[in-house]
C-alpha positions as a Markdown table, in Angstrom:
| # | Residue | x | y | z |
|---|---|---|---|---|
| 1 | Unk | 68.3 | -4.6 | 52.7 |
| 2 | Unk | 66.2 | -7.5 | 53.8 |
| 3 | Unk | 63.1 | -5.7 | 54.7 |
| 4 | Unk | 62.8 | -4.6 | 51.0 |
| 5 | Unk | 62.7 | -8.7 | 50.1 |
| 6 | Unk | 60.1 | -9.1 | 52.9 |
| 7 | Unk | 58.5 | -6.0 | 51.6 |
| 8 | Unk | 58.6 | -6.8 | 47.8 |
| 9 | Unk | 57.6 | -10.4 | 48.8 |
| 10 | Unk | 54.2 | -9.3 | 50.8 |
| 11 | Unk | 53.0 | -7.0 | 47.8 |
| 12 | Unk | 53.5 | -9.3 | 45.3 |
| 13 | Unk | 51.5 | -12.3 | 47.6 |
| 14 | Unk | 48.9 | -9.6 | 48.5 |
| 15 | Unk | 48.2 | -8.7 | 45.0 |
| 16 | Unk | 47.9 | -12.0 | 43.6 |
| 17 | Unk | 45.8 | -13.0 | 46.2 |
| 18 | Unk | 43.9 | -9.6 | 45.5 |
| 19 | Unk | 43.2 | -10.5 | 42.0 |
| 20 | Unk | 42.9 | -14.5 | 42.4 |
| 21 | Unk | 40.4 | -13.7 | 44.9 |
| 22 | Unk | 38.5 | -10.9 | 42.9 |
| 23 | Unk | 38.4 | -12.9 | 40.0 |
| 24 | Unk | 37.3 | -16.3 | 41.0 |
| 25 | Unk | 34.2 | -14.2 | 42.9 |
| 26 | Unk | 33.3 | -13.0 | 40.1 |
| 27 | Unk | 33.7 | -16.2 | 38.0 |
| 28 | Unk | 31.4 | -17.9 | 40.8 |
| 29 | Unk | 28.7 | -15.4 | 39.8 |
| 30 | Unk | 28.7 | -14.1 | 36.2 |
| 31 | Unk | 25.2 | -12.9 | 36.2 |
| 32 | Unk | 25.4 | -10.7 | 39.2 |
| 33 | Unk | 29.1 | -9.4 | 38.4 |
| 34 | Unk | 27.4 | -8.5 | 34.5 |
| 35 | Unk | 24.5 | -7.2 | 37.0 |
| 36 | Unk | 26.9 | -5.2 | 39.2 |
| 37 | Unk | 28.7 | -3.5 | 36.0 |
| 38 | Unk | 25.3 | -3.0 | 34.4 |
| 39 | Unk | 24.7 | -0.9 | 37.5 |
| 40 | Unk | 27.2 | 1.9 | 36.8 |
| 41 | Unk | 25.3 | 2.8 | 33.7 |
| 42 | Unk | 28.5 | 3.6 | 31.7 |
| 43 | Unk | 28.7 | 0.9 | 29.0 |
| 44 | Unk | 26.1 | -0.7 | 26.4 |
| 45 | Unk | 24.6 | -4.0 | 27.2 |
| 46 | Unk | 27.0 | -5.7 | 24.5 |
| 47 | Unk | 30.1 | -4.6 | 26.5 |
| 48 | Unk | 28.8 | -5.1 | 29.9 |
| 49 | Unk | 28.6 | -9.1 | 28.7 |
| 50 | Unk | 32.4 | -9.0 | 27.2 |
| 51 | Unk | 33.7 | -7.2 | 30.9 |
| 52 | Unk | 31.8 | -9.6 | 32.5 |
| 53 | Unk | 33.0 | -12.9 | 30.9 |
| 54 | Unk | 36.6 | -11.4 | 30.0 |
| 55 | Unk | 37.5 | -9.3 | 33.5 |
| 56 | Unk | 37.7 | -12.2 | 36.0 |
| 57 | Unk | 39.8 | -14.8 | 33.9 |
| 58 | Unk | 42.0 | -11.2 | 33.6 |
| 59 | Unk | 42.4 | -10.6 | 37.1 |
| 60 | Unk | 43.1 | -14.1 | 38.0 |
| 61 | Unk | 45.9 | -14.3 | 35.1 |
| 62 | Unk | 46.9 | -11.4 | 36.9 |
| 63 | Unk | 47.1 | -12.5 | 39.9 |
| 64 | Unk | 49.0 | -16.2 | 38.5 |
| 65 | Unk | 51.6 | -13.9 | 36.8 |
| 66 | Unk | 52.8 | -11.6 | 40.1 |
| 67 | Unk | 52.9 | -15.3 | 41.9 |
| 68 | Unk | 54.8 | -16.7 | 39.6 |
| 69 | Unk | 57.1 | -14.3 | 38.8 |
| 70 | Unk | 57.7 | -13.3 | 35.6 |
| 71 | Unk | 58.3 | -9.7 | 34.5 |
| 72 | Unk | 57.0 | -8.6 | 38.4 |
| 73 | Unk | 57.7 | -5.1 | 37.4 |
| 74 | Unk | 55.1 | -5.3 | 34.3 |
| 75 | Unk | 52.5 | -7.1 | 36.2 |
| 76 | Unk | 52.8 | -4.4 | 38.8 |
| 77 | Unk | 52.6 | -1.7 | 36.2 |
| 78 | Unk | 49.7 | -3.5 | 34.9 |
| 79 | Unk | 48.0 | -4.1 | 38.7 |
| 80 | Unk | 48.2 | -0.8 | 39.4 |
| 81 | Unk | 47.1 | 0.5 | 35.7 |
| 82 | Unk | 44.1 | -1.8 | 36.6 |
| 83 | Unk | 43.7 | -0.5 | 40.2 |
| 84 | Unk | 43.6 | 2.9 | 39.2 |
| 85 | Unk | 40.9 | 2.7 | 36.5 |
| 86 | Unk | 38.6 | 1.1 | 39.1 |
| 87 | Unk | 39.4 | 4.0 | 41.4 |
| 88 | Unk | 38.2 | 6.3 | 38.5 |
| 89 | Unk | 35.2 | 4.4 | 37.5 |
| 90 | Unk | 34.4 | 4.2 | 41.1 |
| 91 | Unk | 34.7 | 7.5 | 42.0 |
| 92 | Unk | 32.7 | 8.4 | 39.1 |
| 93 | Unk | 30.1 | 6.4 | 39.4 |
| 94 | Unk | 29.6 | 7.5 | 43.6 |
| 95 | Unk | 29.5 | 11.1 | 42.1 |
| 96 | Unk | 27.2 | 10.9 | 39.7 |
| 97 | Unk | 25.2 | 9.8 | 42.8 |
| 98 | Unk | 24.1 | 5.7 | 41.7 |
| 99 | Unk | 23.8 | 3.3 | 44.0 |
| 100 | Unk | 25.4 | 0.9 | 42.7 |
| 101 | Unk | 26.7 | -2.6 | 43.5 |
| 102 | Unk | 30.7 | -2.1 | 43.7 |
| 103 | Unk | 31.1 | -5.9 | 42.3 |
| 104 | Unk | 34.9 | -5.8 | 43.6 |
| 105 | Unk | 34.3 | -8.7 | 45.6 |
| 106 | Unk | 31.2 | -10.4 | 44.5 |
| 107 | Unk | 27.9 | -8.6 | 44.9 |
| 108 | Unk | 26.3 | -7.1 | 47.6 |
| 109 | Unk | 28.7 | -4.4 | 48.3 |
| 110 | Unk | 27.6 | -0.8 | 47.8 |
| 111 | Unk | 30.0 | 1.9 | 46.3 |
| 112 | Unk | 30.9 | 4.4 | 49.7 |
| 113 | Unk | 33.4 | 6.6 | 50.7 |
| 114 | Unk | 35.2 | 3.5 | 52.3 |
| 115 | Unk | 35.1 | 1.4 | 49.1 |
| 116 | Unk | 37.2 | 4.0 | 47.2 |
| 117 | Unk | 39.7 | 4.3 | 49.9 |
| 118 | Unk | 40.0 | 0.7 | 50.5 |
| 119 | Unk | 41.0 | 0.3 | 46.5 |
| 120 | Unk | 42.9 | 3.9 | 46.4 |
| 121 | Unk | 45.1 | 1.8 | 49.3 |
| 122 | Unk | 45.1 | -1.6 | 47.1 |
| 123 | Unk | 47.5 | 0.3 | 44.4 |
| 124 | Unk | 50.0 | 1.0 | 47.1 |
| 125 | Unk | 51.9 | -2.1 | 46.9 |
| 126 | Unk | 51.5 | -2.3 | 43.2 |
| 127 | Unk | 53.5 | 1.2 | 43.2 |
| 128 | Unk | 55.8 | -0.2 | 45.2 |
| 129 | Unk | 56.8 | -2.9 | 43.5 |
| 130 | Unk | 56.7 | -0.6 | 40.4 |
| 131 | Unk | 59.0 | 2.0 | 41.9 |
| 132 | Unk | 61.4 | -0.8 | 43.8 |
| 133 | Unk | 64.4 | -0.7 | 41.8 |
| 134 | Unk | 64.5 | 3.5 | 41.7 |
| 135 | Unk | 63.9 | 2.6 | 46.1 |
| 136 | Unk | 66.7 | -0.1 | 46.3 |
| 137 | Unk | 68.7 | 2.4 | 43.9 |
| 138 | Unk | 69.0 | 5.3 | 45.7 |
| 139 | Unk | 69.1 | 3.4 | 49.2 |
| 140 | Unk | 72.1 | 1.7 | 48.0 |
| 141 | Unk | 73.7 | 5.2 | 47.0 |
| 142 | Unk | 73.1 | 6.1 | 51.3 |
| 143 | Unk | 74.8 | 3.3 | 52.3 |
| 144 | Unk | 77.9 | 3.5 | 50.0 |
| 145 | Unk | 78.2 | 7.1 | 50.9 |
């Protein structure tokens, strides 16, 4: 079962790139990222400052962690934990009709239809790497049969 090793290898370098990425863009502009979260109107100014200065260094540890390898499974839980809060706060926020800044990626980006698919399909290979030892499991029980 070599394709799942290509496949568990590819979601774990995607996702740590994903949160390295996400991260340092957002360490390279606190202000903006603070602004960006400001722009959803769902916490107080006090906590917009802590998310701000605390989510990126989070991300990138993230990200560090699913490179590096330890406790995978844990990091993916927590990735797609992560993921799917976003999605929520996202969605949320594009419902209650503000147009704000996504700040996934630095700032500049608008919250759309195509922002929450594009991070409803980042939690895909977090799930997978979640659910690969149930996958690897039961296709090991097809081939011995």
């Amino acid at each position: 079962m070599i394709w799942i090793k290509v496949l568990h290898w590819a979601c774990r370098l995607f996702l740590a790139w994903l949160w390295i990425y996400a991260g340092y863009t957002k360490i390279q502009s606190p202000l903006q990222f603070a602004g960006a979260i400001e722009g959803y109107d769902l916490l107080p100014s006090a906590a917009v400052i802590w998310v701000a200065d605390t989510l990126p260094w989070l991300e990138v540890l993230l990200g560090i962690v699913l490179l590096t390898g330890p406790k995978v499974r844990w990091s993916a839980m927590a990735s797609a934990g992560l993921l799917a809060f976003f999605i929520v706060i996202l969605t949320i926020t594009y419902f209650r009709g503000i147009e704000a800044n996504c700040g996934c990626f630095g700032v500049g980006e608008r919250i759309s239809p195509l922002t929450l698919l594009r991070d409803s399909l980042f939690i895909l290979p977090a799930l997978f790497l979640v659910f690969q030892p149930r996958v690897e499991k039961r296709l090991a029980g097809r081939t011995a049969a």
